[in-house]
C-alpha positions in Angstrom: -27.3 22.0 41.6 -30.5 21.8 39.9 -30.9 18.3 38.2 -33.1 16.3 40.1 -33.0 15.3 44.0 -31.0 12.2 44.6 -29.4 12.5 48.2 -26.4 14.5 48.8 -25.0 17.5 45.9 -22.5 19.1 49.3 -20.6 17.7 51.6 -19.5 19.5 54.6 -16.5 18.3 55.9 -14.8 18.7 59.6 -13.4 22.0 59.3 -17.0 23.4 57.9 -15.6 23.8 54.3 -18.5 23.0 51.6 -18.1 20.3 48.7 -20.8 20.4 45.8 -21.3 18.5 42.7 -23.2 19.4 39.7 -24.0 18.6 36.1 -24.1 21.4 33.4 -23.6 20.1 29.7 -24.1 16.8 30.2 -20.4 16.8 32.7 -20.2 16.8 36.2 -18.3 19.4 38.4 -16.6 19.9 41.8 -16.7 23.2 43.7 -15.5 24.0 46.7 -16.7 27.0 48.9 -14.6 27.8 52.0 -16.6 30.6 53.6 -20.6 28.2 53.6 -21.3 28.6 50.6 -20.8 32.8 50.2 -18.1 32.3 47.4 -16.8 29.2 45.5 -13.7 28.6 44.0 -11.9 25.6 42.9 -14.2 24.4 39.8 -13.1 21.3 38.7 -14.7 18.9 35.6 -14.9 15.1 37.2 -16.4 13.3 33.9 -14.6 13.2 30.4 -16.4 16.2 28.6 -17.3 13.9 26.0 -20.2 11.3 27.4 -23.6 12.5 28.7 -23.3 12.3 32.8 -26.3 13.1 35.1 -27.2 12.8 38.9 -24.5 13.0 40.4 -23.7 12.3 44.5 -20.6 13.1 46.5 -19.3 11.8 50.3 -16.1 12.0 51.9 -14.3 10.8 54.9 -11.1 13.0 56.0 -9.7 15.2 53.1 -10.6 12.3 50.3 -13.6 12.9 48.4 -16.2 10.3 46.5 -18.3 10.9 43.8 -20.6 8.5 42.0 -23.1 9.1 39.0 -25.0 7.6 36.0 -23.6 7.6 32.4 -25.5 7.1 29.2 -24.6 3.8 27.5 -27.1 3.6 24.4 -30.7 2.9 25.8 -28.5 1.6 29.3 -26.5 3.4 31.8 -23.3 3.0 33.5 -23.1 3.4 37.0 -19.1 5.8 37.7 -17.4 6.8 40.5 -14.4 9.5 40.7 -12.2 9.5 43.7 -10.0 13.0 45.2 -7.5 12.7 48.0 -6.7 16.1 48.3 -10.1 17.9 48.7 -11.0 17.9 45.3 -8.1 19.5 43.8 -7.2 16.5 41.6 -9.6 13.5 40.6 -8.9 10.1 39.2 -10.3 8.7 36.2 -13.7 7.6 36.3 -14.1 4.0 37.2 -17.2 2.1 35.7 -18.7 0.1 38.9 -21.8 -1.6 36.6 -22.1 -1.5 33.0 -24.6 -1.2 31.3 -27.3 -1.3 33.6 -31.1 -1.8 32.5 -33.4 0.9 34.4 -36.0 3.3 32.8 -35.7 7.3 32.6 -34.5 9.4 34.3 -32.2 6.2 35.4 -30.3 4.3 38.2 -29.5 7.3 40.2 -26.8 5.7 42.0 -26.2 7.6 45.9 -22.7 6.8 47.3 -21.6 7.0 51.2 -18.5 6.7 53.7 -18.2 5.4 57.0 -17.2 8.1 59.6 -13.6 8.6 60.0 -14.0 7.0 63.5 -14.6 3.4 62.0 -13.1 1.5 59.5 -13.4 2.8 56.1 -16.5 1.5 54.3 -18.1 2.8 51.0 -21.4 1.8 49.9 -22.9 2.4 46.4 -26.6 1.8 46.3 -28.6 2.3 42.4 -31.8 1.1 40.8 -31.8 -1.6 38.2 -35.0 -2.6 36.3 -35.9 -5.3 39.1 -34.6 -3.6 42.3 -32.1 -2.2 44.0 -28.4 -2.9 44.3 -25.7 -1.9 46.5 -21.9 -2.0 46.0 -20.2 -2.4 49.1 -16.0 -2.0 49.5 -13.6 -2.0 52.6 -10.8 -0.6 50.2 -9.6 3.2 50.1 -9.0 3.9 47.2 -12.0 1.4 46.6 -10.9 0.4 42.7 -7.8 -1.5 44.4 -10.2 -3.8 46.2 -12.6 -6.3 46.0 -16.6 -5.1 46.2 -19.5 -7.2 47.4 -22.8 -6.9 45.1 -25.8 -7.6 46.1 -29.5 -7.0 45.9 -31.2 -5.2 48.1 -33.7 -7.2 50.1 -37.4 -6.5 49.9 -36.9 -3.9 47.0 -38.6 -4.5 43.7 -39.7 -2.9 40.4 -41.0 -0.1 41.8 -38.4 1.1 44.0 -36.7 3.9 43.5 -34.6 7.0 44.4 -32.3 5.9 47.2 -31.2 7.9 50.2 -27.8 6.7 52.2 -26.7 7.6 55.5 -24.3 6.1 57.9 -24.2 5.2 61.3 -20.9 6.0 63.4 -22.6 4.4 66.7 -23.7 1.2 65.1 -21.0 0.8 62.2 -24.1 0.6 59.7 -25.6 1.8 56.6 -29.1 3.6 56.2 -30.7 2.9 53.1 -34.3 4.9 52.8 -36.9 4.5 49.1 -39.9 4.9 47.7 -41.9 2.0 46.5 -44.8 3.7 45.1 -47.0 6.0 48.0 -44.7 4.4 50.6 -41.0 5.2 52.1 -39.3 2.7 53.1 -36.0 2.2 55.4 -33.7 -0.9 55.7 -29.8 -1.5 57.8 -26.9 -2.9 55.5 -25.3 -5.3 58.1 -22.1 -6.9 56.3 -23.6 -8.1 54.2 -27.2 -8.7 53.9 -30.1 -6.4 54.2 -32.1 -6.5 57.2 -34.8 -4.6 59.4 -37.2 -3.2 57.0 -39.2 -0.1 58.3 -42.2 1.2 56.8 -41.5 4.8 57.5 -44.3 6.4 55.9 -47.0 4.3 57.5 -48.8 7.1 59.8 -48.9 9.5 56.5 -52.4 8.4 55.5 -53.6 12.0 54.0 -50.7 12.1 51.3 -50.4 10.5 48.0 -47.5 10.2 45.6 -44.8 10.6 48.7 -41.5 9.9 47.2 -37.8 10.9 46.9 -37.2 10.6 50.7 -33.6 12.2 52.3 -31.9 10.7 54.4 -29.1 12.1 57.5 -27.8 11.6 60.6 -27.4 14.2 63.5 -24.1 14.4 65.5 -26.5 12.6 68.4 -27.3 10.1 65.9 -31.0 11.0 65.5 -32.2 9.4 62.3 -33.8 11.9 60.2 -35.9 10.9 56.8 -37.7 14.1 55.1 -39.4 13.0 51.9 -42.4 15.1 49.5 -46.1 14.0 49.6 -49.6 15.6 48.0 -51.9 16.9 50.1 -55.3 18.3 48.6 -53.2 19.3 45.4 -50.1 20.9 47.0 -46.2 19.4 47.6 -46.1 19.1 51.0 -42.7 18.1 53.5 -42.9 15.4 55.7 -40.1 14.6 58.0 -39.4 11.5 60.7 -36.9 11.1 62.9 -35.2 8.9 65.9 -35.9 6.3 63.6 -35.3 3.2 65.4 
């Protein structure tokens, strides 16, 4: 999984199998790896072989699987999402969640996440649009037979960009983490507004350019963001954690 660095390409799930998504020719495919990532099998194409498909993101909660990415729609994208019940072995159709969405190269990079399987099932959807950020938010499994709750996502603007999601188990809640510029940002989805803004970054004086943060959380629900910064000419790694 080579094409650029928005948030998760595996999932791991409970039993320690590995799921990955990647694009090659413009598609996007499932693997699955039973034995961390030593052998794969179970190659799957998600997208239609036809449109152009990039950046794509997967999550999963029990043995269902989500998968959402960006489609080419002339100069405008659409953001899709795919959904598996059985571990990847069969997909649905891809479902359009916003159409023809306004957001310069290399795009919306949409991330997608699922609440634990010890809380109620949640999937969030968060993407760049020319002004902001959006999220997608549904309480529905499979999510396309529900309702979703769109919104912008507060304090984001032009200039934010590449999204990171985790989730919560302790609190319920979403994670959000961008770049606006030389700063990382984090923010709490709290059904349903936006609230809490962090400036993560703030200590990280000696770097410039420090973007595409990642965002996870630990089975002791430490909050971890690692994002890239330049210092004196070279990529450097900068990581914080027990976020509060």
């Amino acid at each position: 999984a080579t094409k650029g660095n928005n948030q998760r390409k595996i999932y791991r799930d409970q039993s320690g199998g590995n799921h990955e998504v990647f694009e090659s020719g413009n598609q996007i495919l499932f693997r699955y790896s039973s034995d961390g990532g030593q052998s794969w099998q179970l190659t799957k194409r998600i997208t239609d072989g036809v449109t152009i498909n990039s950046y794509a993101c997967i999550s999963g909660r029990n043995s269902s699987l989500y998968v959402a990415w960006q489609r080419a729609n002339g100069s405008n994208w659409d953001i899709a999402y795919s959904t598996s019940s059985n571990g990847g072995q069969s997909w649905s159709q891809a479902y359009v969640k916003a159409s023809n969405v306004a957001c310069p190269s290399p795009g919306p990079l949409p991330v997608i996440m699922t609440s634990t399987p010890a809380s109620s099932f949640q999937l969030l959807v968060v993407y760049k649009q020319s002004g902001n950020l959006v999220s997608e938010h549904s309480t529905f499994d499979p999510p396309n037979t529900g309702y979703w709750t769109t919104m912008s996502v507060g304090s984001t603007n032009s200039q934010s960009r590449n999204p990171s999601l985790a989730f919560d188990n302790s609190t319920g809640r979403f994670g959000l983490a961008w770049n606006d510029d030389n700063k990382i940002y984090h923010q709490i989805y709290y059904t349903y507004y936006w609230a809490n803004l962090t400036w993560v970054s703030s200590g990280s004086y000696m770097l410039s350019d420090q973007s595409y943060p990642s965002y996870a959380l630990t089975s002791y629900q430490d909050k971890h963001i690692s994002w890239e910064g330049n210092y004196n000419g070279y990529r450097s790694i900068v990581e914080n954690k027990n976020l509060s």
